[in-house]
N, C-alpha and C positions, 0 to 999 in steps of 0.2 A: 340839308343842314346836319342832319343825324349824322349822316356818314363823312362828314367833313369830323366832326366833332370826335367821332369814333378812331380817324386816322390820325388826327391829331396827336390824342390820349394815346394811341400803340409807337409814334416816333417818337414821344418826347421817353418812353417808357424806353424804347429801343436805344436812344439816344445816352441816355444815363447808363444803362450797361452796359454800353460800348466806351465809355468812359470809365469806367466803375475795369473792366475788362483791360485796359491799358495800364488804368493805374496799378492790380493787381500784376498784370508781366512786370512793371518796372518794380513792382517790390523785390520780385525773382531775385533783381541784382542788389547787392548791399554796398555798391558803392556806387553814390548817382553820380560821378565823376568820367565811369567808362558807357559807352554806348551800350543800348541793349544788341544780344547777340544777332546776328543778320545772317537768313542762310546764303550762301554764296555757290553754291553745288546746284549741278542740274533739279531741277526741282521733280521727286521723281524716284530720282538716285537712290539705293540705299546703302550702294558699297563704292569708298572711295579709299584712298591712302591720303598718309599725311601732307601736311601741306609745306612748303618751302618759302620762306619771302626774302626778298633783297628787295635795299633801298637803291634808289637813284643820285643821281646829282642832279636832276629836273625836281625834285618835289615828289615824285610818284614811287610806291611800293608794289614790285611786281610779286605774284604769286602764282603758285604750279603746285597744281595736286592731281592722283590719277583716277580715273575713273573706271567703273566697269559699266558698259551699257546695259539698259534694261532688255532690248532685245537681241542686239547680236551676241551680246556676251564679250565682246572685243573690248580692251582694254584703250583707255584713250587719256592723251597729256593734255589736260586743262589749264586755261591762264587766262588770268584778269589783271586788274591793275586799279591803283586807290588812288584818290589824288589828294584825300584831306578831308572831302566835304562824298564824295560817291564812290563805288564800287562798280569798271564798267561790265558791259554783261560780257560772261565768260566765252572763250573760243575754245574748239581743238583744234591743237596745233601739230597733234600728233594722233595716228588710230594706229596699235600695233597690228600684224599681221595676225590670221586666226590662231588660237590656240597659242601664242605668247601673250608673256605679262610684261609691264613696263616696271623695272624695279626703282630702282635712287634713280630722283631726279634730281641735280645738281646746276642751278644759274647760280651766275654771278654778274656784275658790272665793270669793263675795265676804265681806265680813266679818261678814256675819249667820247665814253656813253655809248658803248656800244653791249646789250645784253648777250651773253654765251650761255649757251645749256648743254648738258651732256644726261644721258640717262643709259640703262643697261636693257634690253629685250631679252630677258632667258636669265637664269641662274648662273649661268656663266658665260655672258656676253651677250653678242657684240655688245663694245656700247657705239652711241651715233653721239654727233653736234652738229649744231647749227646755231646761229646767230641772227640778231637782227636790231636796228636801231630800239635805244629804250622808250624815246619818248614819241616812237611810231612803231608799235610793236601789235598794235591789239586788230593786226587782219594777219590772216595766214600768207596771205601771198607776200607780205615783207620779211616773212623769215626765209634764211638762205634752204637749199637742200640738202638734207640729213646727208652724213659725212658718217663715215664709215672708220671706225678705229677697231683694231683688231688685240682686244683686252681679256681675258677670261674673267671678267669683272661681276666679281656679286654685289660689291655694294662703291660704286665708283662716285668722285668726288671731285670736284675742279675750282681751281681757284689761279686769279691773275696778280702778277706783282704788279709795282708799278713800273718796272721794266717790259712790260708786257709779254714777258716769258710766262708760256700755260704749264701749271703744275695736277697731272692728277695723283690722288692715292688710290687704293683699290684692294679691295679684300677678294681672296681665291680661297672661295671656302668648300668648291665641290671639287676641285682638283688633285691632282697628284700630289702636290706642295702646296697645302693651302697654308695662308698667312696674309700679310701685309705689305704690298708692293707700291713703289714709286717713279713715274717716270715724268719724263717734261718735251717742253715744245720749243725752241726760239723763234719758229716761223711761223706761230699761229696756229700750230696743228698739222703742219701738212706734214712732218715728218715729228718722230718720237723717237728718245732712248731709249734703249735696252730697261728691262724694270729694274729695279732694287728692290732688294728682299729686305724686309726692313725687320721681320722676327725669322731670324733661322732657327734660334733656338727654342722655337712654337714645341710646346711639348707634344709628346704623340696622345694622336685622338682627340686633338683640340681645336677649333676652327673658330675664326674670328666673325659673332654674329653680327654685331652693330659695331659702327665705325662715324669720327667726326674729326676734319682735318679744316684750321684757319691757318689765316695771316695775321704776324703778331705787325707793331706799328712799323718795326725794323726789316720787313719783308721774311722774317722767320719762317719759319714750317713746322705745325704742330699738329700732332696725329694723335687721338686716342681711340682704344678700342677694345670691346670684350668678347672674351673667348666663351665658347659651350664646350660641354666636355658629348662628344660624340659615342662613345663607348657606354655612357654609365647616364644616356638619357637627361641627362642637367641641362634643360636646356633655358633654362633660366638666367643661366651666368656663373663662371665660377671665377675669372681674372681680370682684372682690370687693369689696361696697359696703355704705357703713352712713350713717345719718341719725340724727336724734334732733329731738325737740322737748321742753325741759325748763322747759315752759310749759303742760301739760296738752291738747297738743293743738293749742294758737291758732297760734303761728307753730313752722316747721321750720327745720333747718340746711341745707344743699346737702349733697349726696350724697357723702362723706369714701371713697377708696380705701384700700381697705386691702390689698389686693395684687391686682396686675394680669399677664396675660402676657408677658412681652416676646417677643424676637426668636425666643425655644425655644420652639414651637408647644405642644409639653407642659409647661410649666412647676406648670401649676394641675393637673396630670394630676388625675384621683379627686379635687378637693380637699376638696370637701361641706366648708364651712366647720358648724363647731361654734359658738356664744354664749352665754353667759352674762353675766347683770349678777347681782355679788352688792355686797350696800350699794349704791352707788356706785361700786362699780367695774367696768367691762366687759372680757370679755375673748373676742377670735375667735382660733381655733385651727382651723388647714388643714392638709393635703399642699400644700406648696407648692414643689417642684419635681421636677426629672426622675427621681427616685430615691419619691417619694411618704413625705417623712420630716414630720415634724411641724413648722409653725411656728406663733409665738403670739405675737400685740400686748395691748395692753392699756393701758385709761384711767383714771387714779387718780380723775379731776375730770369724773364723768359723761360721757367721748367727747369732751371737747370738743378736747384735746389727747392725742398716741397715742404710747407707748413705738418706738423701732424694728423691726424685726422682728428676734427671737431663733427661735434653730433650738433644738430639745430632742430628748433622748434618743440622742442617738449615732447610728448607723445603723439603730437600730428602723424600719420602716419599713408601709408599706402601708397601706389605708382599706376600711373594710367599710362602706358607707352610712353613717359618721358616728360622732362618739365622744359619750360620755354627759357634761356638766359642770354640776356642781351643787354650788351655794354654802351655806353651813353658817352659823347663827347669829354664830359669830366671824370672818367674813368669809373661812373660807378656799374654795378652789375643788379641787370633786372630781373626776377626772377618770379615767376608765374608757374604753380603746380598744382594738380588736383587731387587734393589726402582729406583726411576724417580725422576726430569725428570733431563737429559737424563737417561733412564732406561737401566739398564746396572748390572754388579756384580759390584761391588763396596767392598773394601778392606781398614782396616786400623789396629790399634795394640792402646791397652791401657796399662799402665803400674801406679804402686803406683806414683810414683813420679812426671811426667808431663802429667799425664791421656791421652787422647786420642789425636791422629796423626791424621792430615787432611785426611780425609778420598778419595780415590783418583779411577776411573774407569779402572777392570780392563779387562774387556768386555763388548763392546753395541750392546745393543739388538736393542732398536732405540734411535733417537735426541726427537722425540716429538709422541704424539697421534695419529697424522696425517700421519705418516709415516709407511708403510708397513718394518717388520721385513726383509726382502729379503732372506731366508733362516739359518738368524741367527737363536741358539738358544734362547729359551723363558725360561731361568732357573729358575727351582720351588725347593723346599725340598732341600735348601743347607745344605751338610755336610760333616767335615773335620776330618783333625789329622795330625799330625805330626810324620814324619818317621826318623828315625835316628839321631834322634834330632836337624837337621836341613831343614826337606823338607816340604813342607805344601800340603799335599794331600787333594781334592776337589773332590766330587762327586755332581752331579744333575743331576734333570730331565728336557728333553724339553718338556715344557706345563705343565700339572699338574702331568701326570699320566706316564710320559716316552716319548721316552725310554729314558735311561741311559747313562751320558756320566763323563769323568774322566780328571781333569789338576792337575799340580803339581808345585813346583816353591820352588829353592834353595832359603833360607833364610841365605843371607851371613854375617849376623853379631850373628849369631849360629856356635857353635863346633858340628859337627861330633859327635855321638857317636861309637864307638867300636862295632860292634855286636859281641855276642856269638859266638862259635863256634856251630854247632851243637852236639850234645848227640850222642855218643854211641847206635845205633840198638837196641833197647831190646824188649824183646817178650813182646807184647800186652795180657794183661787179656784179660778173654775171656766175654764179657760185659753182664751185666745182661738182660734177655729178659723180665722179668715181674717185678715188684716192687707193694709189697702191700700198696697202698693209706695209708697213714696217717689221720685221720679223723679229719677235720678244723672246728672246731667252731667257726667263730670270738665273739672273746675275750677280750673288751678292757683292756688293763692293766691301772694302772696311771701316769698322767702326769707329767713329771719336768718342769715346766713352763722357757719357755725361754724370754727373754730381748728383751722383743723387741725393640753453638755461627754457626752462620751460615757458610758454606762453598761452595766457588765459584767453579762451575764446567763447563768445558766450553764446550760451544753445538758444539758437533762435527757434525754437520749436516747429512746431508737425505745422499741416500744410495751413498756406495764407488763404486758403478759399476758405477754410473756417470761417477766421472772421469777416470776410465777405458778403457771406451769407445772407445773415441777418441785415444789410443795406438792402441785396437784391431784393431779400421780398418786402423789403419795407417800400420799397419803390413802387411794386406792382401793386401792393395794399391800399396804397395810395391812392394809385390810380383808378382801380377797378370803386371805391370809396367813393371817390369823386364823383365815378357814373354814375353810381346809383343816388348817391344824392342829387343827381342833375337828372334826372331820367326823364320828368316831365318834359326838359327841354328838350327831349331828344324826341319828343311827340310829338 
């Protein structure tokens, strides 16, 4: 009886601080609207890349991030997929060969449901594709066999119209000509144009580090992208540029600055420019000066014409490899970034009509400098998308490099979209194993010249196990109390 009584008194003890222990992680988050974060990454992992998602027309949101193994060291293309309510468990779909790394991973969906990926092995190519249905994708034997395209591509990108012509862009930043290239597919891939130099007039010693290319609603083509200066060690950022072609392709515009360095050698500090086109409208979002606070342009009329630059969010400040933006059905823009102080994700929504909503915390990381994270995550590489036309999916990393974790958060003033039903089983071609190279000369064509308040956020203070505490041990005092007033029983 003693020892029944004994076990008793240590679960109901165990039992409340495993409760007491839950309620504390959900405090972590400061808005009980999004899920708490879920790792999604080998568990294990410590170094992964950022992550990529695209939605479906089934209801499901696929995602691809890379991995490094713990013991070969071999880098490997990961992918899972959300449907709403789970996240299935992750596959590799890809292990590079030894001693390569897998650079941009780049899916997308065309409008027959069929998923396409592209990614680069090496700092200047190859890149490969392969495909496979969306809403049968999560075994490896349904993806086609990597396909061989012959790109000097450091940071390659792929995207489908609805005319099902493949568009990639690609930055050649270890080359003889390094810049901004563009080429295309009518037949799926199996053959490619000549590339387009899309900046010839890249200045010397400059190489384009990060790059983001959409589809506007009109089948547009929009590229932005920032240079480092290679000579003088900046490798932070010092230009920030954008093109378009709203011709599918045939002719480009010249290269539009959207913000540049001047005289303050930091002005671009961290800037990792963000993009989005949602409808027709674009919009880049930086760190753009010495303090690393947020600025945002934007073009009502597809790029062709660009708002001024506006500063937002007060003294929030800082850059984690990049903020999450993603456009919604009714044309607004979502926007998910991790700044200080309090340093935390932070969330808000911009729309044409009353621009941007006070931007509000929706997980902290800490109140101040001074304060030790406590096991929170340190979110880097935010990036999002929208599922079903009303759920806002979030991926990031803890730290810079991983691992990998996943939240999500119904958007209630959104309609539900209807998913498809699925397709009809039909037998798989049997997929190409070789594809003769296309031979790329970049080529430039010619240009069509294009046209060219603070917010109060309140310090949530130092860590929430403080006042924790004082329950925990009130619980055990409790209990151990109880014992010993009952001891006789227990004789």
């Amino acid at each position: 009886m003693m020892r029944k009584r004994l076990l008793f008194a240590f679960v109901a003890a165990l039992m409340v601080c495993i409760v007491l222990g839950t309620e504390l992680t959900r405090a972590q988050m400061q808005d009980n609207r999004w899920r708490l974060p879920q790792l999604i990454s080998t568990p294990g992992v410590e170094q992964t890349g950022e992550a990529v998602l695209v939605p479906d027309q089934y209801g499901f949101v696929h995602m691809f991030w890379q991995e490094m193994g713990p013991d070969d060291e071999r880098e490997s293309i990961m992918y899972t997929r959300y449907d709403g309510r789970t996240w299935a468990d992750p596959i590799d779909i890809r292990v590079a060969p030894p001693g390569l790394t897998i650079g941009t991973i780049s899916p997308t969906i065309d409008s027959e449901g069929l998923l396409h990926l592209i990614w680069n092995e090496g700092n200047s190519g190859p890149v490969y594709y392969m495909s496979a249905p969306a809403y049968d994708a999560l075994s490896v034997q349904h993806w086609s066999t990597p396909q061989y395209i012959d790109l000097p591509a450091y940071l390659p990108q792929l995207r489908i119209d609805d005319a099902g012509v493949f568009h990639i862009v690609y930055s050649n930043f270890y080359g003889q000509e390094p810049g901004i290239y563009y080429t295309r597919s009518f037949d799926r891939g199996i053959t490619w144009s000549n590339p387009v130099w899309l900046d010839p007039d890249i200045a010397t010693n400059q190489a384009p580090q990060l790059m983001h290319f959409e589809l506007d609603a009109e089948g547009g083509l929009h590229v932005l992208w920032l240079y480092i200066g290679l000579d003088t060690g900046a490798a932070l950022g010092q230009w920030i540029r954008y093109a378009h072609s709203l011709d599918g392709g045939d002719t480009w515009s010249r290269p539009f600055t959207i913000d540049e360095a001047d005289d303050t050698p930091d002005e671009l500090r961290v800037s990792h420019p963000g993009f989005a086109v949602v409808g027709n409208t674009v919009h880049a979002i930086w760190a753009g000066n010495t303090d690393v606070e947020r600025e945002h342009r934007y073009s009502l009329d597809r790029g062709v014409t660009w708002t001024e630059t506006e500063h937002l969010f007060g003294h929030l400040q800082g850059m984690a490899l990049g903020d999450a933006l993603t456009g919604d059905e009714n044309g607004r823009l979502h926007l998910l970034a991790q700044i200080r102080w309090p340093q935390g994700i932070y969330y808000t929504t911009w729309d044409a009509e009353s621009g941007w909503k006070p931007i509000t915390m929706i997980y902290l990381i800490a109140a101040n400098g001074l304060e030790e994270r406590d096991g929170r995550y340190h979110a880097h590489s935010l990036r999002s998308t929208i599922r079903g036309g009303n759920e806002l999916v979030a991926a990031f990393t803890n730290e810079a490099f991983g691992p990998m974790y996943v939240t999500s958060r119904i958007l209630d003033d959104l309609d539900p979209i209807t998913p498809l039903p699925f397709p009809s089983p039909t037998p798989q071609p049997t997929p190409r194993t070789t594809v003769t190279p296309v031979e790329m000369t970049p080529t430039p064509r010619p240009f069509q010249p294009g046209t060219s308040g603070s917010t109060d956020v309140p310090n949530l203070g130092s860590s929430i196990w403080e006042g924790a505490l004082p329950a925990v041990l009130f619980v055990f005092g409790a209990v151990i109390f109880w014992m010993v007033k009952n001891r006789q029983r227990f004789l």
